[in-house]
MARFI-936193 format. One record per residue (C-alpha): x, z, y; residue number from 0; residue in three letters. Coordinates in Angstrom, 3 decimals. Example, Ala and Ser with C-alpha at 12.3 -4.5 7.8 and 13.67 -1.06 7.14 Angstrom:
BEGIN
pt xx 12.300	zz 7.800	yy -4.500	k 0	r ALA
pt xx 13.670	zz 7.140	yy -1.060	k 1	r SER
***
This chain:
BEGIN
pt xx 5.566	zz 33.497	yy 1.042	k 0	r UNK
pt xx 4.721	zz 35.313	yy 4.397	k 1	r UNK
pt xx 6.333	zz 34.602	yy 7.714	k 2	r UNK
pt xx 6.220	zz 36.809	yy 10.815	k 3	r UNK
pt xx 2.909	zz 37.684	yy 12.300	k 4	r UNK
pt xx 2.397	zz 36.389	yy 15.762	k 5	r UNK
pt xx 3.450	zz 38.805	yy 18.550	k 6	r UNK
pt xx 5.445	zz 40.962	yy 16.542	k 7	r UNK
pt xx 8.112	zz 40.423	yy 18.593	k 8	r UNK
pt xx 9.013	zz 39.659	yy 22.752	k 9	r UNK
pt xx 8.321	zz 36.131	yy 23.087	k 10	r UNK
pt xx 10.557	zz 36.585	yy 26.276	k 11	r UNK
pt xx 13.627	zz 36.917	yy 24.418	k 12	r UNK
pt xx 13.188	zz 35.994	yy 20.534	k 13	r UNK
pt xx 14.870	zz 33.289	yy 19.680	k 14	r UNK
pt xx 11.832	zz 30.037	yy 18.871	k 15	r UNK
pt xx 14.130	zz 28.400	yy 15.965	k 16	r UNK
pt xx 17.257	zz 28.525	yy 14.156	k 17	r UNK
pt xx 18.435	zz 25.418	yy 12.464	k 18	r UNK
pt xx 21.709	zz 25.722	yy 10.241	k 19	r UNK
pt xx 23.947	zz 23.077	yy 8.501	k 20	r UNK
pt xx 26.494	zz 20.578	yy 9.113	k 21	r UNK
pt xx 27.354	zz 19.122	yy 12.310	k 22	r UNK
pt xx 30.183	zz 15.865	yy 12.851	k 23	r UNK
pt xx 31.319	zz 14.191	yy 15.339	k 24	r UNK
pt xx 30.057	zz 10.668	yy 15.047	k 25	r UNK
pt xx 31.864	zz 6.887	yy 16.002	k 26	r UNK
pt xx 28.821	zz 4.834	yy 17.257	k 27	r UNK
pt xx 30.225	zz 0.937	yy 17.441	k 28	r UNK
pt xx 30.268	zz -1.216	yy 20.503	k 29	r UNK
pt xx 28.861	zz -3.954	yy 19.100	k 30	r UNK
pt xx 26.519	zz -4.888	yy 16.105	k 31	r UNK
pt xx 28.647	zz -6.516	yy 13.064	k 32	r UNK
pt xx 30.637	zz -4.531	yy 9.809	k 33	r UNK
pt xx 32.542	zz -1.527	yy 10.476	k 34	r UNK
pt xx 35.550	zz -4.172	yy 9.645	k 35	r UNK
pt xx 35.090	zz -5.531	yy 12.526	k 36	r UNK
pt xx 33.597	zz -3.557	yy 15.465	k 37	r UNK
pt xx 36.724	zz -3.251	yy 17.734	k 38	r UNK
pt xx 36.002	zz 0.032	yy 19.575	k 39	r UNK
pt xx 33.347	zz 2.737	yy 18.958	k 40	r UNK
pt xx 31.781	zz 5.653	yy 20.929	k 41	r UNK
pt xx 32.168	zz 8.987	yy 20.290	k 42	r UNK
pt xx 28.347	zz 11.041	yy 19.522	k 43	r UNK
pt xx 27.352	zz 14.004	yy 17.597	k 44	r UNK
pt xx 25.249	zz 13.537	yy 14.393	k 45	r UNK
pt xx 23.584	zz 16.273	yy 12.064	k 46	r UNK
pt xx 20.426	zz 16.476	yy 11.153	k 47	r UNK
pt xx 19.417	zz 20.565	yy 11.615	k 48	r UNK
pt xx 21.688	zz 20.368	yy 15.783	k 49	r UNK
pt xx 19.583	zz 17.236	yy 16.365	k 50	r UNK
pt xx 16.483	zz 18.935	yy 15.450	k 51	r UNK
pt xx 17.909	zz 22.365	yy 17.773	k 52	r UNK
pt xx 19.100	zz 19.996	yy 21.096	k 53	r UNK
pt xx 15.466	zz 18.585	yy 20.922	k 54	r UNK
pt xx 13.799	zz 21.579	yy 20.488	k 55	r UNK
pt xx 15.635	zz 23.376	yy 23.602	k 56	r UNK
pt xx 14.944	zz 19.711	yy 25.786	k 57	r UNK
pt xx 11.671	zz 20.420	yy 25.031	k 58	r UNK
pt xx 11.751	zz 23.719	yy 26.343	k 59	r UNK
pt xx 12.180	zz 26.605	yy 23.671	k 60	r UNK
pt xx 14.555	zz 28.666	yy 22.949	k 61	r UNK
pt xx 17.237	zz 27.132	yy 19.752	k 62	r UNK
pt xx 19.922	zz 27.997	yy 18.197	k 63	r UNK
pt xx 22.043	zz 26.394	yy 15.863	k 64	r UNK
pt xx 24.548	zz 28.104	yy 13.291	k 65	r UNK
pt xx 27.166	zz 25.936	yy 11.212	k 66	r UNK
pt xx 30.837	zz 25.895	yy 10.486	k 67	r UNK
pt xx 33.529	zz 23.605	yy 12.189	k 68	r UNK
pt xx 37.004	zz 23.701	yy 12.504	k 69	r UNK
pt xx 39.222	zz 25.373	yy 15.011	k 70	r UNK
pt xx 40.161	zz 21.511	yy 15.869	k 71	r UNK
pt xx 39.233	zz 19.032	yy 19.416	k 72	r UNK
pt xx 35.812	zz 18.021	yy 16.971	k 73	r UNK
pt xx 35.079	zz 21.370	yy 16.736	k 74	r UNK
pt xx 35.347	zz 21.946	yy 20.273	k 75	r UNK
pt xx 33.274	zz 18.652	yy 21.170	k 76	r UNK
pt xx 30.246	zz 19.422	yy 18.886	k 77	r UNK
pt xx 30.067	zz 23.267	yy 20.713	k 78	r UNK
pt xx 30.381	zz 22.094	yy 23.868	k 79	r UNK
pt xx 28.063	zz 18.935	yy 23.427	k 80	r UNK
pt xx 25.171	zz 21.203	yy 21.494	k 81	r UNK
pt xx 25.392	zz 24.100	yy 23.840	k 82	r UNK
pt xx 24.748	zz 21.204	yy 26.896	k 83	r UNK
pt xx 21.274	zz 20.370	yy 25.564	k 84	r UNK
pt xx 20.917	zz 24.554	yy 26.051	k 85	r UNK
pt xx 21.013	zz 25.662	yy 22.649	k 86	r UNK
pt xx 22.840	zz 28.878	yy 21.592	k 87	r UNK
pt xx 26.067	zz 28.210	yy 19.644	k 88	r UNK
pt xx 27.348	zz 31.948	yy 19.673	k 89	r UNK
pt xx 26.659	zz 32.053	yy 16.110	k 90	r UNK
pt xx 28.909	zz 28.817	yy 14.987	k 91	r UNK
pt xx 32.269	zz 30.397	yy 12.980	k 92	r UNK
pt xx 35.456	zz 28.238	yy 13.422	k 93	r UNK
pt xx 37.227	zz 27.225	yy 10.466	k 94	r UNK
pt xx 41.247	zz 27.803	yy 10.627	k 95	r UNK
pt xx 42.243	zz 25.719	yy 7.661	k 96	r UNK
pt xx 39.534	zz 22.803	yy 7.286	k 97	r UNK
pt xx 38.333	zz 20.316	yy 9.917	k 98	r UNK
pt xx 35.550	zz 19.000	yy 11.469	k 99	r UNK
pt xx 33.558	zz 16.481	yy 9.591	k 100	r UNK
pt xx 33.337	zz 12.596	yy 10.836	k 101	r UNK
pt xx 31.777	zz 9.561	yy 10.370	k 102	r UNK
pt xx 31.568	zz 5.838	yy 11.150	k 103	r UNK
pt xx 27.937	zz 3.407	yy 11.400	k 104	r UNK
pt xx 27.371	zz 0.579	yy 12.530	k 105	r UNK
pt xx 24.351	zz -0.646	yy 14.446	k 106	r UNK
pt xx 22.171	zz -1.456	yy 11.988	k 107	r UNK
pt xx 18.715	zz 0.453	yy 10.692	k 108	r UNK
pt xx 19.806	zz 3.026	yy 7.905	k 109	r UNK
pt xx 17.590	zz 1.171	yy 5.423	k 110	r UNK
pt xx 18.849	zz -1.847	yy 5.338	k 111	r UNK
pt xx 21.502	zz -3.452	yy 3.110	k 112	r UNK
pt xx 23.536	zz -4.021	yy 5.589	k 113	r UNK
pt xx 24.031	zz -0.759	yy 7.364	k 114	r UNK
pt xx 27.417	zz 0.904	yy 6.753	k 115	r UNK
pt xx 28.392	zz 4.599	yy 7.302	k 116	r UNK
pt xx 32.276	zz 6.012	yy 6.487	k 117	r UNK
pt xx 32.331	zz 9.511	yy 5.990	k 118	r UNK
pt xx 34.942	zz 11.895	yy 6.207	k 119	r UNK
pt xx 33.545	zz 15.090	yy 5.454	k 120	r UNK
pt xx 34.998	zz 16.229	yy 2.037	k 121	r UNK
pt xx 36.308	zz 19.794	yy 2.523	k 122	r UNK
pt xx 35.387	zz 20.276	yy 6.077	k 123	r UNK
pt xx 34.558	zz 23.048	yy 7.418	k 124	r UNK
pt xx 30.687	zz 23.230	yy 6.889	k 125	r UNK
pt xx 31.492	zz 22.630	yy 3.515	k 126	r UNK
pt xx 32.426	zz 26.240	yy 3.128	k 127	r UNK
pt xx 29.884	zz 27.951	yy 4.452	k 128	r UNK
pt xx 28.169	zz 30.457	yy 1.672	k 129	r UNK
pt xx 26.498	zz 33.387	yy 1.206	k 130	r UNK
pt xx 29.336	zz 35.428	yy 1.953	k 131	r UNK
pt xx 30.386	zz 34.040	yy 5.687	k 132	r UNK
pt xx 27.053	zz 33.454	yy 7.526	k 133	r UNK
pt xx 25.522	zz 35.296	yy 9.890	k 134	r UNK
pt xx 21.964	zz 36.828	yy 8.099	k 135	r UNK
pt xx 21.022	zz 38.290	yy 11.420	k 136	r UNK
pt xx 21.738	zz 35.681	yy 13.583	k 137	r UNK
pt xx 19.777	zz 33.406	yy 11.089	k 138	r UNK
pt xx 16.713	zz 35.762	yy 10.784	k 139	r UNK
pt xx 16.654	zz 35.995	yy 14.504	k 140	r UNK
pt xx 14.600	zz 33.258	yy 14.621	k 141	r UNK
pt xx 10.503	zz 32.601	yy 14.459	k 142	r UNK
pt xx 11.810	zz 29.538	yy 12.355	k 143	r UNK
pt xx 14.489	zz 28.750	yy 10.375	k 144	r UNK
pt xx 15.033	zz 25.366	yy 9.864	k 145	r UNK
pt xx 16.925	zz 24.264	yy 7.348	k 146	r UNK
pt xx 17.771	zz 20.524	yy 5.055	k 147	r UNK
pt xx 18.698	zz 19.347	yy 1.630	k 148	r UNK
pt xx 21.687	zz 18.005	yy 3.549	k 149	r UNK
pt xx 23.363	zz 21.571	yy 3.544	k 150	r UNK
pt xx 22.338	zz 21.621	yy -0.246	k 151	r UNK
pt xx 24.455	zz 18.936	yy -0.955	k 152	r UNK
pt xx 28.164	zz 19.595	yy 0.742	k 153	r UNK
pt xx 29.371	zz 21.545	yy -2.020	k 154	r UNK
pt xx 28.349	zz 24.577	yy -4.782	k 155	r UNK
pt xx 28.785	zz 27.503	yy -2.006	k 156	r UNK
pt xx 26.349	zz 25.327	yy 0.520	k 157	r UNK
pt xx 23.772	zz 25.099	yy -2.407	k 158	r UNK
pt xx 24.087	zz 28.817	yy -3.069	k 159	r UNK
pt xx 23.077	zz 29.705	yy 0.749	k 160	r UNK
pt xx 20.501	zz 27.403	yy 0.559	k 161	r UNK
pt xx 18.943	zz 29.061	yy -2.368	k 162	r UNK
pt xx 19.591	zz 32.969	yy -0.544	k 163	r UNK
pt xx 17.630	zz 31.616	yy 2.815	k 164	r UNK
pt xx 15.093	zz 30.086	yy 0.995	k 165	r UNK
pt xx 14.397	zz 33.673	yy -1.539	k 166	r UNK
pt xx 11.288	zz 35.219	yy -0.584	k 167	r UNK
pt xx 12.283	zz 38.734	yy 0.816	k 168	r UNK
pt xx 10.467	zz 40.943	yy 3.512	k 169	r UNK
pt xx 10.617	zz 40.246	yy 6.849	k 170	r UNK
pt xx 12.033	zz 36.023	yy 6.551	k 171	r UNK
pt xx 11.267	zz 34.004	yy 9.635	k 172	r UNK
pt xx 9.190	zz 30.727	yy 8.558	k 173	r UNK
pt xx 11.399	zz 28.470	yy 6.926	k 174	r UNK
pt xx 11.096	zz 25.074	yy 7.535	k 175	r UNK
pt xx 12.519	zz 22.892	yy 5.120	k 176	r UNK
pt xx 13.507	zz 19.049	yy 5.989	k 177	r UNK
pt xx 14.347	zz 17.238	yy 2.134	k 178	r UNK
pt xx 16.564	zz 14.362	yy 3.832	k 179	r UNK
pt xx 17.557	zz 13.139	yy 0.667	k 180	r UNK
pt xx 21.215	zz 11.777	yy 1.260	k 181	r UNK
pt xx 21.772	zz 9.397	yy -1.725	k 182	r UNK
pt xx 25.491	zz 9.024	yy -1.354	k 183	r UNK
pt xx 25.934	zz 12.993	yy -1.300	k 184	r UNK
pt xx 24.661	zz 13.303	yy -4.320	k 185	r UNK
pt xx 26.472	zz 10.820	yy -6.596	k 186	r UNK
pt xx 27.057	zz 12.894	yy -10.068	k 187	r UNK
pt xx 25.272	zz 15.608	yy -8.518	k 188	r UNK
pt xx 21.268	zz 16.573	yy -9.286	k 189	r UNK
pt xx 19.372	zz 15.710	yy -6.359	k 190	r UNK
pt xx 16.041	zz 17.568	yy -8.081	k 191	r UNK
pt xx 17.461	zz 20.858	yy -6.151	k 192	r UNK
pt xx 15.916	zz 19.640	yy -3.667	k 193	r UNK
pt xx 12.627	zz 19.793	yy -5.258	k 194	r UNK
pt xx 13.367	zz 23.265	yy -5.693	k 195	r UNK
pt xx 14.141	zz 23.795	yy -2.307	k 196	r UNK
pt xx 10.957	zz 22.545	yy -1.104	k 197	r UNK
pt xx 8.928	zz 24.669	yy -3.209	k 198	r UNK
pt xx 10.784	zz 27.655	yy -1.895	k 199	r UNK
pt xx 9.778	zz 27.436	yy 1.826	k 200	r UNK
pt xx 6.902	zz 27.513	yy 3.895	k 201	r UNK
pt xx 6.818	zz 23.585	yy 5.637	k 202	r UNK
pt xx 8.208	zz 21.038	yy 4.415	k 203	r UNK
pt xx 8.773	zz 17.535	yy 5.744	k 204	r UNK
pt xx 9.394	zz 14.566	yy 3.145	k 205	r UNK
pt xx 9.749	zz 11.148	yy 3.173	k 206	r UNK
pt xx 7.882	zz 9.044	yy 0.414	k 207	r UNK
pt xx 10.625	zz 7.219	yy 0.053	k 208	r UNK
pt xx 13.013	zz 9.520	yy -0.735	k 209	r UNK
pt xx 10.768	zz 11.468	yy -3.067	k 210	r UNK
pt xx 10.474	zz 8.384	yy -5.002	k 211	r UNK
pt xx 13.982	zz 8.014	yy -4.774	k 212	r UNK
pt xx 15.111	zz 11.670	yy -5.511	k 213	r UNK
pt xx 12.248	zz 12.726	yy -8.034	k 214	r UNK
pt xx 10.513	zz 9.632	yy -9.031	k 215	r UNK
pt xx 7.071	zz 10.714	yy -7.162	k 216	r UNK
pt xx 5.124	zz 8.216	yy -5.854	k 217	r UNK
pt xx 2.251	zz 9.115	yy -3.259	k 218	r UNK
pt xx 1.894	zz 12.018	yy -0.878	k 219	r UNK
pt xx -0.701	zz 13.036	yy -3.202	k 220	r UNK
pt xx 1.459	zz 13.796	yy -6.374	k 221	r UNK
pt xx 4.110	zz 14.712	yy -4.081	k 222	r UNK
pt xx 1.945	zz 17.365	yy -3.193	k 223	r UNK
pt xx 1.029	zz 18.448	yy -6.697	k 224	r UNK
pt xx 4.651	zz 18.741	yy -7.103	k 225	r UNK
pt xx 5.109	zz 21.109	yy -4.057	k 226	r UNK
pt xx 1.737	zz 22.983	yy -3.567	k 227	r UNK
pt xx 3.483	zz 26.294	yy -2.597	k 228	r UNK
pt xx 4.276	zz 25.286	yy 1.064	k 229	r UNK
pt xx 1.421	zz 26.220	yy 3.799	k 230	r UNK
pt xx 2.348	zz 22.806	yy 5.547	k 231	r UNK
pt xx 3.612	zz 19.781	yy 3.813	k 232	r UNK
pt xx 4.245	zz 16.513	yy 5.974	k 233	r UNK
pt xx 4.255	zz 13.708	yy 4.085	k 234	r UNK
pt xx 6.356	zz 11.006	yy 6.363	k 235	r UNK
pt xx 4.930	zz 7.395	yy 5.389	k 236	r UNK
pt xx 7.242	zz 5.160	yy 7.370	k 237	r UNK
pt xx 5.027	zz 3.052	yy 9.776	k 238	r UNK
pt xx 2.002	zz 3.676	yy 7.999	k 239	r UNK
pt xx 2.041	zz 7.525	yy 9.959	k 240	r UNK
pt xx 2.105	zz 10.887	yy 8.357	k 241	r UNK
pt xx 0.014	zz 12.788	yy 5.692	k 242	r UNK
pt xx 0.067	zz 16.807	yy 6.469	k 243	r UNK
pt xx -1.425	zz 19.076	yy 3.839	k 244	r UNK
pt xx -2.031	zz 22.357	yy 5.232	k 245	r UNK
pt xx -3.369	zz 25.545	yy 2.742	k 246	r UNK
pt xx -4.368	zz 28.642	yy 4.620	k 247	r UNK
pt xx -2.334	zz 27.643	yy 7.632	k 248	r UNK
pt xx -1.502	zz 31.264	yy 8.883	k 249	r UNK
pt xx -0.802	zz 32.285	yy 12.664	k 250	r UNK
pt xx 2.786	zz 30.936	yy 13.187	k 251	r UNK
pt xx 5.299	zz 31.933	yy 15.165	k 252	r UNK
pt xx 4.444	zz 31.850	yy 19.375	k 253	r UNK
pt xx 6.941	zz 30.936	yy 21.928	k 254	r UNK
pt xx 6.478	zz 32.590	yy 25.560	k 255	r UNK
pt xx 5.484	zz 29.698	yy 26.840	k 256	r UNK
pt xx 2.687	zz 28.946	yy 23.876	k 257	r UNK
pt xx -0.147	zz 26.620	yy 24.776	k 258	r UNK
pt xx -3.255	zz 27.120	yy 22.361	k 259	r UNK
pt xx -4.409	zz 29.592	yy 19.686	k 260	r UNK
pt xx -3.046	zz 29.573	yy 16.569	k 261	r UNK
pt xx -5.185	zz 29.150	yy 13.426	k 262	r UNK
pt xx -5.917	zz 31.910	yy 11.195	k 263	r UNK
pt xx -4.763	zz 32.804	yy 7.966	k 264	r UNK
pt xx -6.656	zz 30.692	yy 5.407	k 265	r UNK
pt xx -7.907	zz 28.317	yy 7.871	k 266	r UNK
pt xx -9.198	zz 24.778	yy 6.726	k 267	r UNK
pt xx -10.451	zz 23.703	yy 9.849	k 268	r UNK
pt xx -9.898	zz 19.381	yy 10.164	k 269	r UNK
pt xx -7.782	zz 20.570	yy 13.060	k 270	r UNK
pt xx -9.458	zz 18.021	yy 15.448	k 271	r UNK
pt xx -9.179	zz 14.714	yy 14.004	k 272	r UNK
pt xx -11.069	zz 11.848	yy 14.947	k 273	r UNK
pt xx -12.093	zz 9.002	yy 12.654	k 274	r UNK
pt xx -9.376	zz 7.225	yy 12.612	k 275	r UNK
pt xx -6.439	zz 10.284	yy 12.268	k 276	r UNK
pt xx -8.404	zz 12.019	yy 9.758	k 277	r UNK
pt xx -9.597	zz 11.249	yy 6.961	k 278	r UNK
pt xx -8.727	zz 15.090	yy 8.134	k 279	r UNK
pt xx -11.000	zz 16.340	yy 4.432	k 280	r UNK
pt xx -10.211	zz 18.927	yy 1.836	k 281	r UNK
pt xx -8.374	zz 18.039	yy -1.564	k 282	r UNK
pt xx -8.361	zz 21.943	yy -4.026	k 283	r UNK
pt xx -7.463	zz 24.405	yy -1.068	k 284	r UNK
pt xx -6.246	zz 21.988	yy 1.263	k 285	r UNK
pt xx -6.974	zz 20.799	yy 4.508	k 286	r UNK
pt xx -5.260	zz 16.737	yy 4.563	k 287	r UNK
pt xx -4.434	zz 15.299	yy 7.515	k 288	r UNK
pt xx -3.473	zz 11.438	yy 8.128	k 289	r UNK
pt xx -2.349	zz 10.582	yy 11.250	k 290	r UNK
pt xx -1.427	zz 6.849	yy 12.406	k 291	r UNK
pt xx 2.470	zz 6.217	yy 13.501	k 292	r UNK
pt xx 2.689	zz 4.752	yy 16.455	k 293	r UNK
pt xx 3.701	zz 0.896	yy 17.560	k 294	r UNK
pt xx 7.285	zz 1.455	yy 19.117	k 295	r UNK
pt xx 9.588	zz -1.251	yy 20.684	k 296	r UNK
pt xx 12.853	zz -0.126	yy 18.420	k 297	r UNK
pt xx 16.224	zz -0.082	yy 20.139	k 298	r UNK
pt xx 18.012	zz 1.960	yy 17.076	k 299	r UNK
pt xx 16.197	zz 3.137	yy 13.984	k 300	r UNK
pt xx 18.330	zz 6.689	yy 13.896	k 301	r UNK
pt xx 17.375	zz 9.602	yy 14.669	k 302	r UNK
pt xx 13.611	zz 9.123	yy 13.926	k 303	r UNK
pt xx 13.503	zz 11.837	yy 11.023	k 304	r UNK
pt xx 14.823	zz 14.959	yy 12.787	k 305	r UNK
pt xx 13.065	zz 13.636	yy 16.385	k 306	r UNK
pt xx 9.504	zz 13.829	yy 14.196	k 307	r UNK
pt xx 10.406	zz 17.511	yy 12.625	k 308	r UNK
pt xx 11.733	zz 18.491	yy 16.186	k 309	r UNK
pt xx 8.149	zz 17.540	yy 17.464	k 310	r UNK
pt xx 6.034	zz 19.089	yy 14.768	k 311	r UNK
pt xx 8.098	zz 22.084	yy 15.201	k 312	r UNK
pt xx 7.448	zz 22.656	yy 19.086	k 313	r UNK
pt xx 3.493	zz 21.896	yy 18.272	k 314	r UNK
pt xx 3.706	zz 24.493	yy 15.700	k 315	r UNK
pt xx 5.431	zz 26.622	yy 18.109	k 316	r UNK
pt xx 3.048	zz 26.091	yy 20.326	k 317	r UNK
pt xx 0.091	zz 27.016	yy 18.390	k 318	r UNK
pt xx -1.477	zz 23.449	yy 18.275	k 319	r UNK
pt xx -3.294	zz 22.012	yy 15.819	k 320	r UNK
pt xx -2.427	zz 19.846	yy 12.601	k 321	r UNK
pt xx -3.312	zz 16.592	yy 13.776	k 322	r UNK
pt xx -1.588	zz 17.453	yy 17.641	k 323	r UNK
pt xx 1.759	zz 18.757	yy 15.383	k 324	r UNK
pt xx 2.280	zz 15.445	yy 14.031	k 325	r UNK
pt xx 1.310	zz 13.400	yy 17.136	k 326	r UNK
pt xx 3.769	zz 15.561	yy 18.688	k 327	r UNK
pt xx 6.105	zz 14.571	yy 16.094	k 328	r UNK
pt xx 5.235	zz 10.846	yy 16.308	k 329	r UNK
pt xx 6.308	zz 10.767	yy 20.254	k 330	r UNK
pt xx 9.162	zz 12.938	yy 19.758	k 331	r UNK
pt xx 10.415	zz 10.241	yy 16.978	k 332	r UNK
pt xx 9.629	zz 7.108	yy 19.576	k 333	r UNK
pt xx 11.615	zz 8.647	yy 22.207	k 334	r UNK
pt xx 14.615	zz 9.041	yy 19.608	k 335	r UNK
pt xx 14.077	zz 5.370	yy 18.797	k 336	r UNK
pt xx 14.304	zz 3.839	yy 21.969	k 337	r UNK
pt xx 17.543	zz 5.001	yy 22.934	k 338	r UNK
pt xx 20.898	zz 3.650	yy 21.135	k 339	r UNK
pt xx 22.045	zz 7.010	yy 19.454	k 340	r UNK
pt xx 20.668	zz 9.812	yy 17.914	k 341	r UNK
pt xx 19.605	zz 12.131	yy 21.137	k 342	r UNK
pt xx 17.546	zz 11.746	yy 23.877	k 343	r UNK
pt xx 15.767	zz 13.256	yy 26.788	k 344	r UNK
pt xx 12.176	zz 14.252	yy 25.272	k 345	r UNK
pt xx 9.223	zz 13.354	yy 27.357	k 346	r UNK
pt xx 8.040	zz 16.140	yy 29.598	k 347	r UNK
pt xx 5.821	zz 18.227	yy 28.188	k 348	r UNK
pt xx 2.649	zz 17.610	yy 30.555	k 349	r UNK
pt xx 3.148	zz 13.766	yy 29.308	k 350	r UNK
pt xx 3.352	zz 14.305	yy 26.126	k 351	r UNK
pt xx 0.134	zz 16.644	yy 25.825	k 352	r UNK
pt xx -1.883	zz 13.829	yy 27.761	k 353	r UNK
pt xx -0.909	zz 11.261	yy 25.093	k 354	r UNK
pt xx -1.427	zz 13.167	yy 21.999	k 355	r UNK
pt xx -4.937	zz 13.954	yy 23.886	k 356	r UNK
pt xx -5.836	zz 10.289	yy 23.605	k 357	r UNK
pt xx -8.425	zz 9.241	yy 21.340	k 358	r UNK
pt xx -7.636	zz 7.778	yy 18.494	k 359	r UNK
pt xx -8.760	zz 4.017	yy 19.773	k 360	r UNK
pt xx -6.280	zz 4.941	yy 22.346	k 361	r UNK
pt xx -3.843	zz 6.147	yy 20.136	k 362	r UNK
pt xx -4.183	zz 3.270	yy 18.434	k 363	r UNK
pt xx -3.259	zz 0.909	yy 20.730	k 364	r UNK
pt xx -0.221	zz 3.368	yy 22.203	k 365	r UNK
pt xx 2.966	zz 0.930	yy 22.382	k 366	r UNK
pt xx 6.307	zz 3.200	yy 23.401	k 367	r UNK
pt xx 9.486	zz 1.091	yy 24.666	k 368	r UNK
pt xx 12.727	zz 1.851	yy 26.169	k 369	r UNK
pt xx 12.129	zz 4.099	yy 29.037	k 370	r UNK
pt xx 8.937	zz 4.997	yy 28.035	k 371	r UNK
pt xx 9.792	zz 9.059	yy 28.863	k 372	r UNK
pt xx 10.006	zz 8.973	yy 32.271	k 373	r UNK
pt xx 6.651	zz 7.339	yy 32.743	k 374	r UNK
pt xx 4.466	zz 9.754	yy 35.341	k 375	r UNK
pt xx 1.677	zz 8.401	yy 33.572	k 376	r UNK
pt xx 0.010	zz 8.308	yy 30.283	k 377	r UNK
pt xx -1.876	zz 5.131	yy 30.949	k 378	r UNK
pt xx 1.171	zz 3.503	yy 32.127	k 379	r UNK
pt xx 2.093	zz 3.554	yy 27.896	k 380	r UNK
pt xx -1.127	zz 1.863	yy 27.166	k 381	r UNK
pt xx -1.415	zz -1.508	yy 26.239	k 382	r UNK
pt xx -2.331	zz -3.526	yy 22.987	k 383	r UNK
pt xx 0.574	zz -4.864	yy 20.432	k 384	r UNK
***
């Protein structure tokens, strides 16, 4: 699979990323306790491939996301509230016939047993997107497109386009791939797809818990056996950090405003890591990567996934290396949870370099609470658990 070379195009105007799928408006409650009986809720935006756009243009490059809504007051919100974070929604069709998908949570972390979510997103309009009705050259426009197993699972014509973007054809941006197995989406459907998917594009981020869950893998290890075409895989661990297998990392894509060379094709450099971040060593043809998560003071547990691939992307952007992708990924997901919903303000970029410069001692002992963004000062961050 080969993505654009860097420089082939103006970093002035190219768009940095493209992230497609499904977009809803979501009801955040005012108050902890079953949907039942939360008496008022909030009104947000939720989906996973816009979250991972709005971040990417807070943290300064140049996003766009394309999706489907309906010609409908949702619709309407989601534009206006994803092209306010600065990304380009020129490229969203409206739907005349189906709405705008919704949904309910409550307060609680996702992976509990008692965390609720009501969806109403059966026949809406992102559900009939296909090959037939997107917009190839607005998608292609990208250095990145970033796509998720989410998409793969609102219908037949969803899984379809997933499996045209993902085809290996001259001149594809880098396709980023995000798995986020949805369990409930999948109900009588095959979620191994997505294992298909994964093998089809150049990164990949996975949970081990949903691999486990979706394919019956257990360990970034085997998961990698079971996806060794990707030049990146990011194995997220949950708490214990993340696991990134890179095999001949190639130049990616620049942005203009690109800080650090990129690697070169076939690269197996240890990408800087430190003691403690890597075990950094070589497994076959690939460079692995561990790097610690970080201790964070938890306001809600949302979010987290597409903040991490937002981060990693912007690193990658950026031309930084392994181990500074997923530290960059690690502080994008902190910010993300210490706010109540799904978006927040990223920390500015000069900030966020100085802490994934820390050594990993430093690193270590890195404790992120509400707030913790518009610190002036690295050190300010640093204190023991």
């Amino acid at each position: 699979m080969s993505g654009p070379a860097a420089g082939t195009a103006d970093a002035a105007t190219t768009t940095d990323a493209v992230c497609l799928g499904e977009s809803m408006v979501t009801f955040l409650p005012s108050q902890p306790g079953r949907l039942a009986d939360v008496p008022s809720f909030g009104r947000g935006i939720g989906g996973a491939e816009s979250n991972v756009a709005c971040a990417l243009a807070a943290a300064g490059h140049r996003a766009a996301w394309v999706g489907r809504v309906g010609a409908d007051g949702f619709g309407d919100h989601l534009v206006e509230t994803i092209a306010s974070y600065g990304v380009d929604t020129s490229a969203v069709r409206r739907d005349p016939v189906r709405p705008t998908g919704i949904y309910f949570r409550t307060a609680t972390d996702r992976g509990t047993d008692t965390h609720e979510v009501a969806y109403y997103r059966a026949g809406s309009a992102a559900s009939a997107m296909s090959p037939a009705n997107v917009p190839y050259e607005e998608l292609f426009a990208g250095r990145i497109l970033h796509l998720s197993g989410i998409t793969a699972a609102l219908s037949g014509d969803c899984l379809e386009l997933m499996r045209e973007l993902t085809a290996a054809r001259p001149g594809r941006p880098l396709v980023s791939f995000d798995v986020n197995h949805r369990p409930h989406l999948w109900r009588g459907g095959d979620a191994s797809v997505l294992l298909e998917l994964a093998r089809r594009a150049d990164l990949v981020f996975v949970g081990e818990d949903e691999a486990e869950e979706a394919w019956g893998i257990v360990g970034a290890e085997a998961i990698r056996a079971a996806v060794p075409e990707p030049s990146v895989l990011v194995v997220k661990r949950g708490s214990a950090g993340a696991t990134v297998f890179a095999s001949g990392l190639r130049p990616g894509p620049r942005s203009s405003n690109a800080g650090g060379a990129e690697s070169a094709p076939g690269a197996r450099s240890t990408e800087g890591g430190g003691a403690e971040d890597a075990a950094a060593d070589t497994t076959g043809s690939d460079t692995v990567t561990h790097v610690p998560a970080l201790h964070v003071d938890v306001v809600a547990a949302v979010g987290a996934g597409d903040a991490f691939a937002a981060g990693f992307l912007s690193a990658t952007l950026r031309g930084l290396p392994v181990r500074d992708r997923a530290r960059h990924g690690h502080l994008m997901a902190a910010a993300a949870l210490t706010v109540p919903g799904d978006l927040t303000e990223p920390p500015a970029r000069d900030h966020a370099d100085r802490l994934v410069a820390l050594d990993d001692d430093a690193w270590g002992t890195l404790r992120l609470g509400p707030g913790w963004t518009a610190a002036d000062r690295a050190s300010e961050e640093v204190r023991t658990p």
